[in-house]
N, C-alpha and C positions, 0 to 999 in steps of 0.2 A: 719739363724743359727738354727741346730735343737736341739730338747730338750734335748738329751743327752749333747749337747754341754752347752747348759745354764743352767744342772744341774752341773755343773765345774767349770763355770763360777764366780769370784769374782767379789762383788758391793761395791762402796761405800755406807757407811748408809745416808738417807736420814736426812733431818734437824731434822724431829719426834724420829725417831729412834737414833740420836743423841743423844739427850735429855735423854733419857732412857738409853741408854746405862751410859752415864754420870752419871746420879742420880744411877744405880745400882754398879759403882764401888766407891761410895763415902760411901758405905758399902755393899759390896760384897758376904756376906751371908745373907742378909736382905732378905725376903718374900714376901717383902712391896709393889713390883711392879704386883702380881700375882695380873688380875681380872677373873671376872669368872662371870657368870648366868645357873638358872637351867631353862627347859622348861619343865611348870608343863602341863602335857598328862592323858585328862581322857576320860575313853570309852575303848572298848577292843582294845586294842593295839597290832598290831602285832611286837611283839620283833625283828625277824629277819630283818622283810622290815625295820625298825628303824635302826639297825645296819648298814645293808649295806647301808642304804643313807645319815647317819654322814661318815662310813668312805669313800664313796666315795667324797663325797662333802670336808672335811678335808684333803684327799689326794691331791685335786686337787690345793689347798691354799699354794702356793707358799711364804707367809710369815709366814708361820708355820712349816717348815720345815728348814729355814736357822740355820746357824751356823755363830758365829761371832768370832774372832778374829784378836789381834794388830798387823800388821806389823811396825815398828818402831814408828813414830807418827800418824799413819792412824790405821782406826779402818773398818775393810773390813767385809764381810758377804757371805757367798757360800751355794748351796741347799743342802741338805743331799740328796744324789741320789738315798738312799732307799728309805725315805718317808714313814717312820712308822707309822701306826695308830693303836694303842691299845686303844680298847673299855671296861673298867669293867664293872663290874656288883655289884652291891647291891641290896641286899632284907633286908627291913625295916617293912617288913608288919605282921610280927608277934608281933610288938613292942608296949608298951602302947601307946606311944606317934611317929609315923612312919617319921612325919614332923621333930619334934625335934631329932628324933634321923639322919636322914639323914644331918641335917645342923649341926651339931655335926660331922659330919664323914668330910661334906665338909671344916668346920671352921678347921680341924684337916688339910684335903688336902692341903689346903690355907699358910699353915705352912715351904713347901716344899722347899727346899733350890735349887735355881736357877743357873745354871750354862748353861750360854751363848753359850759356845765356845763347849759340848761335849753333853747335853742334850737337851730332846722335850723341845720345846717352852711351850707344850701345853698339856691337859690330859681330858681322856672325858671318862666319866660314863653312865651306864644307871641304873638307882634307883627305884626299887619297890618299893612303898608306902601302896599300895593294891592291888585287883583283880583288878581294871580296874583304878588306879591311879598310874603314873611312874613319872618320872622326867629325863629329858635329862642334865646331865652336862656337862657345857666345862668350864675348868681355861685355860687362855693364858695369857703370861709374856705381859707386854703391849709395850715392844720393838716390836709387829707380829702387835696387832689388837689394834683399837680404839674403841669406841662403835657404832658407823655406820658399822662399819666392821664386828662385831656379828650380827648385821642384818642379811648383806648378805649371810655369814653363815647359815640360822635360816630359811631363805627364800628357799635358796637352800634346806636344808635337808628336810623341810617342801613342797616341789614341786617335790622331790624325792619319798618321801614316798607316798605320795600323787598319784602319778603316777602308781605306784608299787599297792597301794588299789585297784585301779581304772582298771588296768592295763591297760594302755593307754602309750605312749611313751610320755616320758619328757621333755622339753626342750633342746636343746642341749646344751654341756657343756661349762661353759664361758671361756675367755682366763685370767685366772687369775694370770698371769705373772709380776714378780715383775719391772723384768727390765726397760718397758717404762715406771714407775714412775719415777725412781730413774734418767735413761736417760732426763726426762722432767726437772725435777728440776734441775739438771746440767745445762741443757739450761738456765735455769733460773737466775742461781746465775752468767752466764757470758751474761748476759743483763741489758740495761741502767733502766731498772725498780727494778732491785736488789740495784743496787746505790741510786735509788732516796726514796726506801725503807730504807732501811740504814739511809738513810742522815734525812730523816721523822722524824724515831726511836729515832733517835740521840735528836733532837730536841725535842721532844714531854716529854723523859724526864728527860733531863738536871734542873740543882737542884731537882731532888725527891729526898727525905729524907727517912729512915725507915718506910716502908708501918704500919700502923694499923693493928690490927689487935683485935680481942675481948680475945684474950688466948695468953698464952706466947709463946714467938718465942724460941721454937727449932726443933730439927732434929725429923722427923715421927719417929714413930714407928712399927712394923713390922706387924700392923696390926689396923684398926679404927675401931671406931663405929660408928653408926647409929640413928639417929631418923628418921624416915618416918613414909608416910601420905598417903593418896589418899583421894583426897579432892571430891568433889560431881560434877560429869560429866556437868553441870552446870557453876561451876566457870570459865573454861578457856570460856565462852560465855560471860561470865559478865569484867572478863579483856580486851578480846579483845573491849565490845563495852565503856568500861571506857578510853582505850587509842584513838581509834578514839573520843569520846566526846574531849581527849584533840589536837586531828591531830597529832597524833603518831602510831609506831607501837605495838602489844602488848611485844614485847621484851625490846625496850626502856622506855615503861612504868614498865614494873617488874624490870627491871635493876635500874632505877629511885627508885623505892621499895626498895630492896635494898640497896642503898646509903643512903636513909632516914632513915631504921634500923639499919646501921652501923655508921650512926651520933648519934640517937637515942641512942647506945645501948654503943657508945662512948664517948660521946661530942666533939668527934674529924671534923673536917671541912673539913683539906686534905685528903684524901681518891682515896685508887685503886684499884680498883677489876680487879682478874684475868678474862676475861671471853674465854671460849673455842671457838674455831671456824671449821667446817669443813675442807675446803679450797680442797672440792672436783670439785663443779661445773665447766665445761667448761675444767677440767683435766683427766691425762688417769687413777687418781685414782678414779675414779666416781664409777666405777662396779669394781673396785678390794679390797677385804679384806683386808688391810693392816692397818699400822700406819698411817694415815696422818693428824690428825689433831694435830692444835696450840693453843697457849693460848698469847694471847694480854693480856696486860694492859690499864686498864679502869680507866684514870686519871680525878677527879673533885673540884673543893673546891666548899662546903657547905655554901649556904648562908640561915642562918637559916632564916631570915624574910622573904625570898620569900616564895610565895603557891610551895605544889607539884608540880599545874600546869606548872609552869616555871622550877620544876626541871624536870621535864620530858622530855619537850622539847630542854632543854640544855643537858642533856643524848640523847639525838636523833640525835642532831647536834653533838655531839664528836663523835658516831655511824658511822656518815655518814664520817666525814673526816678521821678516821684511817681505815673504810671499803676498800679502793681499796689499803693498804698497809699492810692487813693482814698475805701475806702470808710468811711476813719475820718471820724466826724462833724464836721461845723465847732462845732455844737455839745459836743460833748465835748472840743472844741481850743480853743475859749475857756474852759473852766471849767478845763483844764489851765493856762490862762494866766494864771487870775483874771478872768477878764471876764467874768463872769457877772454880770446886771443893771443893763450897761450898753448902751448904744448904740456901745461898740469896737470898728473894726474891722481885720481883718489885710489887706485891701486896699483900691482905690480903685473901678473902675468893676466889675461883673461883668458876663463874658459868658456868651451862651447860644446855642451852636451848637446849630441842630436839622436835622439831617443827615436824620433818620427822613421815609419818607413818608406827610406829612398829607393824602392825597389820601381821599376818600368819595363814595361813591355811593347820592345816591337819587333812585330810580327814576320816568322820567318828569321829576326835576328838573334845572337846575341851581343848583348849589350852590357857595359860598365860606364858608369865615372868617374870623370880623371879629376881631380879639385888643380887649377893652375893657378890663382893667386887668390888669395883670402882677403885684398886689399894692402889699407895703410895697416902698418905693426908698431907700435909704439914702443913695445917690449917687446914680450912672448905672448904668442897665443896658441894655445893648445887645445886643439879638436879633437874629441871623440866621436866617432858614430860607430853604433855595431850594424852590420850589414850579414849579406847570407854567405859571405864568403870571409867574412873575418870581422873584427873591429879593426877599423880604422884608428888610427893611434899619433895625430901629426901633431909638430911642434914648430910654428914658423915663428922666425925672431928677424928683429929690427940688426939690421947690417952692421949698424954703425955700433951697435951695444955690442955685439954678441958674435963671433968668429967660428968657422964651420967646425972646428976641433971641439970648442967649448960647449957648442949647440950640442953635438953628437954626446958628449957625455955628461949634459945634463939630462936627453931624453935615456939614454940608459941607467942612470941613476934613477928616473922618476920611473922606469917600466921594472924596476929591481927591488925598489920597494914596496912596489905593489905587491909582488910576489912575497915579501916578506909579510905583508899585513894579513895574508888571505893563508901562511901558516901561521900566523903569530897575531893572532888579531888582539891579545892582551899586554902583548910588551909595550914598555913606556918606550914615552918620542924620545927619552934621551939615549936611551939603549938603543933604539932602532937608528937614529940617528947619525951613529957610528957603525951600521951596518950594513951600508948600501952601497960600498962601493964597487962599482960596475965593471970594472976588471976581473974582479972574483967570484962574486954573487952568481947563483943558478938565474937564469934566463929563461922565459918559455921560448918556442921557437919563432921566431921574427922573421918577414921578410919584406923586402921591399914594396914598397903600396905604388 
């Protein structure tokens, strides 16, 4: 089929994409779904070659350019065959403050009322800060992109530009086609491993009651806050070799963390965290920017007399057994539930380990990124990433639960017990329990991310 045909072409939405589409009609002028990152650019920058390698690379992003709407009870999506890419511009560098006033303009963009069915998914800035400091923006509705999928974005633009500095030819351009995703997962849902997923699901969790949570349950708000960190390039050294002391990995031991803080900061025993998963490897959404990742629930009861040590390893082993049935939809597991068109959910905070390296290069620059909204927050969500300048360490919570005083000392309770498990990796949860209070506790050193 050729491209003009598969720009006409209607798709069903994918499970991810589901999901989003769902949570954006359960309030349809809500903001809550916009995420976005700036890529802070220092060194002389050449303006134009930056331009043309967002919008070549943005053009090329087949999940940035659809359009969704209902046909009776289906919910379909088609390319816009123009494929418009508008680039702004902002100059901040005459400002006292160039930083604050740029994330002032962006917190202002973030605000933007979303519609599916007739506008961009997506909107991209270039920001002068000073003579040789810029910032690159992109906001995308998270129905298009996941956060693996601004990588590849980020990658690209930075291999484009890169290229262009150099002048050297660039790689050639990827097939970032939406269709054999959406083709694959079809396959999917009409195979005996979609069943045996289902029937998993089903079981795993039959009687869960009202998940936990540390803040009141209701409906996000159209916008969260933040506490983040960047802990000392160091610590993710000191996790990893504290979960091998216990023969884990470091994901089920931070997870384990986690459960200990949410008993800890609860007194509560049943407990489920959301935790995010890829669910690219071994699929054809591996190298395409799109939607694809899930969020499982991480079901445990608390047994406060045991050590960490055993709660870690019992987080390892639930790891291991919902691992080969992650890739049923959270979305398809609430409409199994009846929870469809509501704000219910089967856990409390979710997490998002990103193990993957975010590292990029462009040329003559340097370069960081900034994360500026994570999306809708229903509770808390808590991101990890280790990078080469630190682990990233943030905690964004839903407004309306969660107050900037209460956010700030629940992330220094949960970055205090870390520190207690990695000397004390055999003390029980109920001892440790009572020992994390973030006023007095040793600290590593933190600074703002």
């Amino acid at each position: 089929m050729d491209r003009d045909a598969l720009d006409t072409l209607a798709l069903p939405l994918s499970g991810p994409q589901l999901g989003m589409w769902a949570g954006q009609q359960l309030d349809p002028d809500s903001p809550s779904f916009w995420t976005a990152e700036a890529i802070e650019l220092n060194g002389a920058l050449d303006l134009a070659a930056l331009e043309d390698a967002v919008r070549e690379t943005l053009s090329a992003c087949d999940a940035l350019h659809m359009r969704y709407v209902r046909h009776g009870d289906e919910v379909v999506q088609s390319l816009d065959p123009h494929r418009p890419v508008v680039i702004g511009r902002q100059d901040y560098s005459n400002c006292a403050d160039p930083w604050r006033s740029a994330r002032e303009w962006m917190g202002e963009d973030l605000l933007r009322q979303a519609d599916l069915a007739r506008r961009p998914l997506f909107a991209s800035a270039l920001i002068r800060l000073g003579a040789d400091r810029h910032l690159w923006y992109l906001r995308v509705h998270h129905i298009a992109l996941d956060g693996f999928a601004y990588l590849l974005l980020i990658h690209r633009v930075a291999e484009l530009y890169s290229a262009r500095i150099a002048r050297r030819e660039a790689a050639p351009a990827r097939d970032w086609s939406l269709a054999p995703v959406i083709a694959e997962e079809a396959a999917y849902r009409q195979s005996a491993r979609f069943v045996d997923d289902r029937k998993y699901w089903s079981q795993a969790l039959s009687g869960q009651g009202e998940p936990v949570t540390l803040g009141l349950k209701c409906a996000p708000g159209d916008s969260s806050h933040s506490q983040r960190a960047l802990l000392p390039p160091a610590q993710y050294a000191q996790w990893q070799a504290a979960a091998r002391q216990l023969g884990v990995d470091w994901s089920a031991w931070l997870m384990a963390a986690i459960f200990a803080w949410m008993y800890a900061r609860s007194g509560e025993r049943d407990l489920s965290i959301g935790l995010l998963v890829m669910n690219r490897l071994g699929t054809a959404a591996l190298g395409v920017p799109c939607m694809a990742m899930n969020v499982v629930p991480l079901r445990l009861r608390i047994d406060p007399q045991l050590g960490f040590d055993s709660l870690a390893r019992a987080v390892a082993a639930q790891l291991r057994e919902l691992r080969p049935h992650q890739r049923y939809n959270y979305e398809w597991l609430r409409n199994d539930l009846g929870l469809t068109d509501s704000h219910a959910q089967l856990y409390g905070p979710v997490v998002n380990l990103m193990p993957f390296d975010r590292g990029f290069v462009f040329e003559g620059l340097g370069s960081r990124a900034h994360p500026i909204s994570v999306g809708s927050v229903e509770d808390l969500d808590i991101t990890v990433s280790p990078m080469a300048d630190g682990v990233r360490f943030d905690i964004e919570a839903n407004p309306q639960a969660y107050d900037a005083d209460c956010l700030a000392e629940h992330h220094a309770a949960l970055v205090a017990l870390l520190q207690r498990v990695i000397a004390e990796p055999e003390c029980r949860i109920e001892v440790l329990a009572g020992r994390i209070d973030p006023r007095i506790d040793p600290q590593p050193a933190v600074r703002a991310a």
